[in-house]
N, C-alpha and C positions, 0 to 999 in steps of 0.2 A: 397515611397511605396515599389518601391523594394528590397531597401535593408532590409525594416522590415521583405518583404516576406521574403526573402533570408534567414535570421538570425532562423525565424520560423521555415522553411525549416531543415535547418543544424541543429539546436536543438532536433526538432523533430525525424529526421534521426539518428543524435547519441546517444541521448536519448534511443530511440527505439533497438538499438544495445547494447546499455549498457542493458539494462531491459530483452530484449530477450538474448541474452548471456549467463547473470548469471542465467537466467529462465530456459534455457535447463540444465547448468549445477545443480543449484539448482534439479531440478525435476529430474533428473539420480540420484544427489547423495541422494536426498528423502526416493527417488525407492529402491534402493538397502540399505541405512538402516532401510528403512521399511520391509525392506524381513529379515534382520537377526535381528533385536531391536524387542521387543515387545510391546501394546500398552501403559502397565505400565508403561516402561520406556520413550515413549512420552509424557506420562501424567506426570509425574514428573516433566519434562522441563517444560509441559504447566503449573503448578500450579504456579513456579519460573516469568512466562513472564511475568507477570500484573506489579509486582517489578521493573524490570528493564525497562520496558516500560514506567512507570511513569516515572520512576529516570531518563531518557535519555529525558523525554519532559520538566522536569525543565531544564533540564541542558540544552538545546537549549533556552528556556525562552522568545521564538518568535524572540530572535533580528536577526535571521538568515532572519526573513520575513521582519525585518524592517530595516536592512543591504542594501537587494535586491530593497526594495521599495526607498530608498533614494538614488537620481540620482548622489550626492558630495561626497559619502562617502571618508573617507581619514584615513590613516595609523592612526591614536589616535582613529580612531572612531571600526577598526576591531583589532586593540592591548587591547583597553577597553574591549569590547563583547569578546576576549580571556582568560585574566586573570581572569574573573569572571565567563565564563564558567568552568575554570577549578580550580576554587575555589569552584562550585556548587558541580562539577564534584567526589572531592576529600571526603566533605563535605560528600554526600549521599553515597558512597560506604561502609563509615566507619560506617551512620546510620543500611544498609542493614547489614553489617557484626554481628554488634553485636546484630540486631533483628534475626538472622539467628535463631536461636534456637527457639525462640516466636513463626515463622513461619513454621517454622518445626512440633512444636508442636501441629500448628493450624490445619493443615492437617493430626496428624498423624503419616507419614513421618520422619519416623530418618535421613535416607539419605539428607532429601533438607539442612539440616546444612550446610554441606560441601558443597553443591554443589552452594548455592548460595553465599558463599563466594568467591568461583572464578567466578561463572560468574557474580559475581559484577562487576567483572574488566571493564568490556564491559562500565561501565558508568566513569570511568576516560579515558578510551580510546577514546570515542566518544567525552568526553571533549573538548579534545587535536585538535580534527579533523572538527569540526562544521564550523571553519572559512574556513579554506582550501577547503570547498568544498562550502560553503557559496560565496567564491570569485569567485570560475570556474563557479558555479549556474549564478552569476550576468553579467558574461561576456559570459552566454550561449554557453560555454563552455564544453562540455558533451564528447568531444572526449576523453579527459585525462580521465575522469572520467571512461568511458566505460574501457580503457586499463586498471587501476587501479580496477577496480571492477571485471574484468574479474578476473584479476592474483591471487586477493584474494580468489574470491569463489571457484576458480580452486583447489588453494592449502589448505584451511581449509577442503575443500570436499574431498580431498585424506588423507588429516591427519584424518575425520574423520570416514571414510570407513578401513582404516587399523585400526584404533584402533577396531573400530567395530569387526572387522574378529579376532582381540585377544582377544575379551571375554573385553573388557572395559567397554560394557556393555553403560547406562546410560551418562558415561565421554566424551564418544565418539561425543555424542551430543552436552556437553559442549563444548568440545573443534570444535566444527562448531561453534558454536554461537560468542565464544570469540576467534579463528585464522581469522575469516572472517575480524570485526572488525579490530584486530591489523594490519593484512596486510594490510587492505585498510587505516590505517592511516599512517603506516611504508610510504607506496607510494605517498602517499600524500606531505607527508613532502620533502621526496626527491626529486621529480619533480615537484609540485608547486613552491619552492622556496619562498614561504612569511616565513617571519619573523617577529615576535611580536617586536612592540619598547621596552624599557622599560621605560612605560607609563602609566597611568591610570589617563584619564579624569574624572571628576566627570559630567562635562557639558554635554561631550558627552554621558554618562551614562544615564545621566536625559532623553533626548532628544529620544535614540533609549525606552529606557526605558517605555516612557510614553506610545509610539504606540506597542513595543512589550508586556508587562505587560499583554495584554487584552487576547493577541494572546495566551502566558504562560497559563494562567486558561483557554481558550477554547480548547486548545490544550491536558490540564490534566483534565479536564471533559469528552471528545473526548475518551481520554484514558483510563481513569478509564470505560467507559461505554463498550467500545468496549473489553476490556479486564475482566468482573468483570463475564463475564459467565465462564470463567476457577475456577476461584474463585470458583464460586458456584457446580459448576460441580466436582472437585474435592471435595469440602467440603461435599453435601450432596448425592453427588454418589458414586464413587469412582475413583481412578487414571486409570483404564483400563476404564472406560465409559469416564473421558476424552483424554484418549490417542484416542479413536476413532471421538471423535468431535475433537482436533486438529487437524485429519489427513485429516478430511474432512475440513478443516477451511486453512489447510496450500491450497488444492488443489483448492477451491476457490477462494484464494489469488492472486494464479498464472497469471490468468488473471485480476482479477478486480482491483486489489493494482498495479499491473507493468502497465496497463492502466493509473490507476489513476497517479503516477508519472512519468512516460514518459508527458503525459498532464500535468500535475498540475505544475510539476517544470521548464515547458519551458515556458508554458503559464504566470505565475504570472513575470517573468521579461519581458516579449514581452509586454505585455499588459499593464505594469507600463508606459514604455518606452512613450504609446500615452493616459497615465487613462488620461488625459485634452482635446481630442479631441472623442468628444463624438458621432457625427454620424460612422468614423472608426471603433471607442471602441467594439459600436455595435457590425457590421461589422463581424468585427474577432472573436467576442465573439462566433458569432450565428454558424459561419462558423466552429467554435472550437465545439460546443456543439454538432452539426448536425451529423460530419462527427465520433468523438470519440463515442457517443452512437450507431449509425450502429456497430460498431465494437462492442462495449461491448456489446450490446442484443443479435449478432451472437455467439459470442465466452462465455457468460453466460448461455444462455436456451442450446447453445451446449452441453456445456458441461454438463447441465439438463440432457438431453436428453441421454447421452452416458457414466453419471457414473457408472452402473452396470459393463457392460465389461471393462470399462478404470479400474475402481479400483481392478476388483478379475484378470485382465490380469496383472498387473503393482505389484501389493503388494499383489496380494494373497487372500484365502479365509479366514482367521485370520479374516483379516478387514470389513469383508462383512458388519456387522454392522454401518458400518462409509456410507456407500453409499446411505439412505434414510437421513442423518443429511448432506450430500454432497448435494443432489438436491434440496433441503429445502434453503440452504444457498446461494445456485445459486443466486435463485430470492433475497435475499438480498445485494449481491456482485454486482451483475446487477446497482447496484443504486451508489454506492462507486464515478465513476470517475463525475458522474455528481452532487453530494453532493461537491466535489473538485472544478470544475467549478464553481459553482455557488458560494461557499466561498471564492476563491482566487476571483473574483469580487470584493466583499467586502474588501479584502484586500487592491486591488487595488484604491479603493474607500475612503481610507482609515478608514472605518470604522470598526475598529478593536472592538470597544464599542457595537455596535453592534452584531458584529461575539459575543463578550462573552455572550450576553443576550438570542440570539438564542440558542447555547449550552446549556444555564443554561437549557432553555423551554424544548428542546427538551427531555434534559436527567430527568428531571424530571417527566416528561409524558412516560418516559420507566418503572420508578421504578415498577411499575404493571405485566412487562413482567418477571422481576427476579424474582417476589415472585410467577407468576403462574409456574414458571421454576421451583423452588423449590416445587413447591406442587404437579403439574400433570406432571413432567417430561419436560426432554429435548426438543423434539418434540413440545408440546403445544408451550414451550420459542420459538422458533424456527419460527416460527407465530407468533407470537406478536412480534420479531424481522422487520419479516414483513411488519406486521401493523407500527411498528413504523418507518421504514425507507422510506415511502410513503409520510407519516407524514412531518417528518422532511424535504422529498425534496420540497415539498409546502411549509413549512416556509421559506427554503434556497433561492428557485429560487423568489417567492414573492419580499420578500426584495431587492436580489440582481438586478432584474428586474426592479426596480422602479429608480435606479441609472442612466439607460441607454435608459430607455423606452421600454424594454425589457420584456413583462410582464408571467407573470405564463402560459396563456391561449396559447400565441404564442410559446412557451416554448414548450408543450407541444403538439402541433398541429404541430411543426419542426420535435420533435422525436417518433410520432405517426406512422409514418407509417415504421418506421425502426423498432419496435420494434414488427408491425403486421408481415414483415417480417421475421424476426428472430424466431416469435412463428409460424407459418406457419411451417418452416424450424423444426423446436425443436419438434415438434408435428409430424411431416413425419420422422422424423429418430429415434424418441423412437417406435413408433408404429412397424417402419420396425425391430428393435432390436426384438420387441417381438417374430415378427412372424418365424425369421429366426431359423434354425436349426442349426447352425456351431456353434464352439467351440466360445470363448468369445473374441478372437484376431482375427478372421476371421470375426463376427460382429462388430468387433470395428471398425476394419479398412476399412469395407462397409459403415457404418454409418458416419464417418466421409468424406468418397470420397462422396457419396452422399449427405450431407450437402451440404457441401461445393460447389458442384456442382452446385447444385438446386441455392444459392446463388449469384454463378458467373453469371447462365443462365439468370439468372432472372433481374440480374442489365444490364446485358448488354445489353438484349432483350428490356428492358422499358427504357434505359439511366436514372435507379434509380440517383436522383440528390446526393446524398452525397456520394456514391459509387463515382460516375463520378469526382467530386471533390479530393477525395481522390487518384484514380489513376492519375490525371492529374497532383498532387504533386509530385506521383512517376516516373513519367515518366518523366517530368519537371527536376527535379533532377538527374535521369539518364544520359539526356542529359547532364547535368551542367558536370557531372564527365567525360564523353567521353570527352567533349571539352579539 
């Protein structure tokens, strides 16, 4: 028991340093190219992501999930899942390259020619990298990762702020998106130290194949849906209306996606470790669901509650527009790390067959959200996004609950009362925004000491249970590193 705690613990911790790290550094360098880039030239990037988002989840192809879930793995089996990543990898760059024009055309857009031509690269670079970080994932290993992720965002974030300040305009961005990349494989290589055999199993193929395959399509449905508003946005709007919905899409990212992996990627190997012991399974599961949604409800209606000042103090009055598609998106972001949860369950369960059936369901009961997106505007989509992610966490937790005895109802009576708190809190600190007089940095910075506060007082004063839990990891741990 304790060494699983332990492993949980330390995952969690360096996880969390990794995530928060490049989160500060990410959100500075954001800051400051959103103050000199304009929204156009964000929207240009964003019409590009759907492309290379897709191309990067074939070319994972799940076996990185089905790598982690097999307890034998052996040098023929991550040399196979190599060569054929980066046979995918090779494969789809040369697709994007020579569609470049098609899609260029489709939006428009003269410039995305060129531009996705290089940042295609991103999908033979991430190729190359899926194992190496596939290996340190499975030995819950986050410490390397953290070092290596820092060094990159650090250095694409200054190559991309100088280019910025020369008028690169547009490139600038590119080259964040494809330095981040290259450096964090550059490091990989060099300090992991794995080496591909020169091997390709057909058997071992078959094998991760069969369970990753499912993972591949839920994973590019996933993607295609989470990505296919840029699409639309840029098609029947234009690149400055989506420059302001990614801007508000990057800022709700911040916390609910670095949640979600910090969680997601320490959880599905901890939890593999005991998927056969099923009273524990629980156990951990519940403990894991409990204590990450307090967080995510606090740090998602927060940041509800305090995007007006956070956004025209951070990037200005340009973007003022993006901060009503920012509070919208909260409440869908709010849902992200436990949609995670409850799907890595099923991983662990091995029910990858599954996982693909739910995807199919869910994205198919969305198609309704994109075509009202396209007829009544952003907004309306924005709600039905909504609606739809409520939706899908009842299909998710349903299923995955029935694995463990875990059911929807208990599910939801766990994170009921973190989330009254959090709306409580979210509800006191927009109100106080309204009423105060000061400039929009001197209500930002009230509103969030006052959060925050109200949140500390309140857990400590009631010994809220998942609060208490969660500190006693951090304390727990503090100890550990004194000793």
């Amino acid at each position: 028991m304790y060494s699983l705690k332990n492993k949980t613990v330390n995952g969690l911790l360096w996880s969390a340093i990794d995530n928060f790290a490049n989160l500060a550094i990410q959100f500075i360098v954001g800051v400051i190219l959103a103050r000199i880039l304009t929204p156009h030239e964000f929207g240009l990037i964003g019409m590009l992501m759907i492309f290379i988002a897709i191309s990067q989840s074939i070319v994972n192809s799940g076996f990185s999930q089905a790598l982690i879930r097999k307890n034998d793995c052996t040098n023929t089996d991550y040399s196979t899942v190599f060569y054929f990543n980066l046979a995918i990898g090779v494969l789809f760059y040369f697709v994007l390259y020579f569609s470049s024009g098609l899609i260029s055309d489709f939006f428009d857009e003269p410039q995305l020619s060129k531009i996705l031509k290089v940042l295609s690269i991103i999908i033979v670079v991430e190729s190359f990298t899926v194992i190496q970080r596939t290996i340190l994932t499975k030995r819950v290993d986050f410490k390397l990762q953290a070092k290596i992720s820092f060094i990159a965002t650090f250095g694409s974030g200054i190559l991309a702020i100088v280019m910025a300040y020369n008028n690169y305009g547009v490139w600038s961005l590119v080259a964040l998106h494809v330095g981040r990349r290259f450096l964090n494989s550059l490091f990989l290589w060099l300090w992991n130290r794995w080496k591909p055999l020169l091997i390709f199993s057909t058997q071992s193929f078959k094998e991760l194949f069969g369970f990753g395959s499912k993972l591949l399509l839920s994973g590019l449905i996933d993607t295609i849906y989470r990505n296919i508003y840029y699409i639309v946005i840029g098609k029947f709007f234009s690149a400055e209306q989506l420059g302001y919905y990614t801007r508000a899409d990057e800022f709700k990212r911040i916390p609910s996606e670095n949640l979600n992996n910090i969680i997601g990627r320490v959880s599905f190997p901890v939890l593999a470790e005991i998927q056969n012991e099923k009273v524990r399974l629980k156990s951990n599961y519940q403990k894991l669901i409990r204590s990450t949604m307090l967080i995510t409800f606090t740090l998602m209606i927060g940041m509800a509650a305090v995007a007006r000042p956070m956004v025209l103090t951070l990037i200005g009055d340009k973007w003022e527009p993006s901060i009503i598609y920012l509070q919208m998106l909260s409440f869908v972001g709010m849902m992200y790390p436990l949609h995670a949860l409850n799907l890595n369950m099923l991983q662990v369960s091995g029910r990858s067959d599954l996982f693909l059936k739910l995807e199919v369901i869910k994205k198919i009961i969305a198609i309704p959200t994109i075509i009202i997106g396209i007829i009544w505007g952003i907004k309306i989509m924005i709600v039905g996004m909504m609606i739809n992610t409520l939706f899908a966490y009842y299909l998710n937790s349903y299923w995955s609950g029935r694995f463990i005895g875990y059911s929807f109802k208990e599910q939801v009576l766990d994170i009921l009362p973190s989330f009254g708190l959090a709306l409580a809190m979210g509800t006191g600190v927009f109100f106080i925004g309204k009423i105060l007089p000061f400039n929009n940095l001197m209500v930002l910075i009230i509103q969030v000491i006052t959060g925050v506060g109200f949140i500390l007082t309140f857990c400590e004063i009631t010994k809220f249970r998942d609060y208490t839990f969660i500190k006693d990891l951090i304390f727990e741990k503090i100890n550990q590193i004194k000793k």
